[in-house]
C-alpha positions as CSV (number, residue, x, y, z in Angstrom):
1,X,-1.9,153.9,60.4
2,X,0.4,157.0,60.1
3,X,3.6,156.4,59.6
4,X,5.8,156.9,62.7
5,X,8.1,160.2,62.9
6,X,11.1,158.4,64.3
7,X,12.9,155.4,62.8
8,X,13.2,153.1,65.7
9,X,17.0,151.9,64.1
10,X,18.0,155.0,63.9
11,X,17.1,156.1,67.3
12,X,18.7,152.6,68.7
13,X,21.8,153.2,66.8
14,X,21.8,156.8,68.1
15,X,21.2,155.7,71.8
16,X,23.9,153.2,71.7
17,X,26.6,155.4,70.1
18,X,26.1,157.4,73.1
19,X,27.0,155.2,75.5
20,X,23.7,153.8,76.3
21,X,24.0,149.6,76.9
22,X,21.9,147.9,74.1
23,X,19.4,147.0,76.1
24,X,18.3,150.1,77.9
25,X,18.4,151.4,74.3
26,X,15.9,148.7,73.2
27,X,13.5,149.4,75.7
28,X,13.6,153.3,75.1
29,X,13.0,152.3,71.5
30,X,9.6,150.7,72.6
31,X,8.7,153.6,75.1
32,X,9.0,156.0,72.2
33,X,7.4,153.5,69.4
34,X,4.6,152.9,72.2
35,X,3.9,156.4,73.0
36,X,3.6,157.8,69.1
37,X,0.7,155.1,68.7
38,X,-1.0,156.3,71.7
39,X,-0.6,160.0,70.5
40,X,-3.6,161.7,69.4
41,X,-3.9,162.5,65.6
42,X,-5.7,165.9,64.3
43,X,-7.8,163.5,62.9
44,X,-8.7,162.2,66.6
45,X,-9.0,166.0,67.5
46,X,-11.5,167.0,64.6
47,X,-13.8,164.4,66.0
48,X,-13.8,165.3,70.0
49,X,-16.8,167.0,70.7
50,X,-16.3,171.0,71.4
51,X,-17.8,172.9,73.9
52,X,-20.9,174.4,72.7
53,X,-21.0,178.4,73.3
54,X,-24.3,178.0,75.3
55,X,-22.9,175.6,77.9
56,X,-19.8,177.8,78.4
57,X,-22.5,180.6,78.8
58,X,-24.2,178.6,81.5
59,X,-21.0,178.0,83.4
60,X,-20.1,181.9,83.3
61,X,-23.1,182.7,84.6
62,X,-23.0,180.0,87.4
63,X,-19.8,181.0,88.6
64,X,-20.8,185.2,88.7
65,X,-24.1,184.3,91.0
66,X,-22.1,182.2,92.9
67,X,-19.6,184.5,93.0
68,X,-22.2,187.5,94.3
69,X,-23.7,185.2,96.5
70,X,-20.5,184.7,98.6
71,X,-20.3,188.6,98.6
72,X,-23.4,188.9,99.5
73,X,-22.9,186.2,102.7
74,X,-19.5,188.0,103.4
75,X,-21.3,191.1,103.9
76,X,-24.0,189.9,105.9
77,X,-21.9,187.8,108.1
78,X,-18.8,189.2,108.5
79,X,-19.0,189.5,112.1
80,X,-19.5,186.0,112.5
C-alpha cells in the first residue's frame, strides 16, 4: 500500500486553524484520505492495456472513407 502524500493530522489541524468547524474538517480529511486510495498508481498505468498501432490504423482509415463518403453524398445530393 503506498504511503499516503498527505498526513491526514496535519491537514485537520490545517483546516481547523482556518476557521473550518472540526467537523467539516474531519470529513474533508476522509474525502481527501478516500480519494488518494482510489487514485491510480504508475504501477496501475504500466498494466492498462495500450492501444495497439494497428487498431489506431483501422480507426484512421474508417473515419477518412467515411469521411469521403459524406463528400461524395454531398456532392451528389446537394440539391436535395
Amino acid at each position: 500500500m503506498p504511503t499516503p502524500a498527505l498526513d491526514p493530522l496535519k491537514l485537520k489541524e490545517t483546516l481547523k486553524a482556518a476557521g473550518i468547524p472540526t467537523r467539516h474538517a474531519e470529513a474533508a480529511v476522509r474525502v481527501v484520505a478516500k480519494a488518494e486510495a482510489q487514485a491510480a498508481t504508475k504501477s496501475d498505468l504500466d498494466m492498462a492495456p495500450a492501444p495497439s498501432d494497428s487498431m489506431i490504423v483501422k480507426w484512421l482509415v474508417g473515419v477518412i472513407l467515411i469521411g469521403a463518403f459524406y463528400l461524395v453524398l454531398k456532392a451528389f445530393f446537394s440539391a436535395c
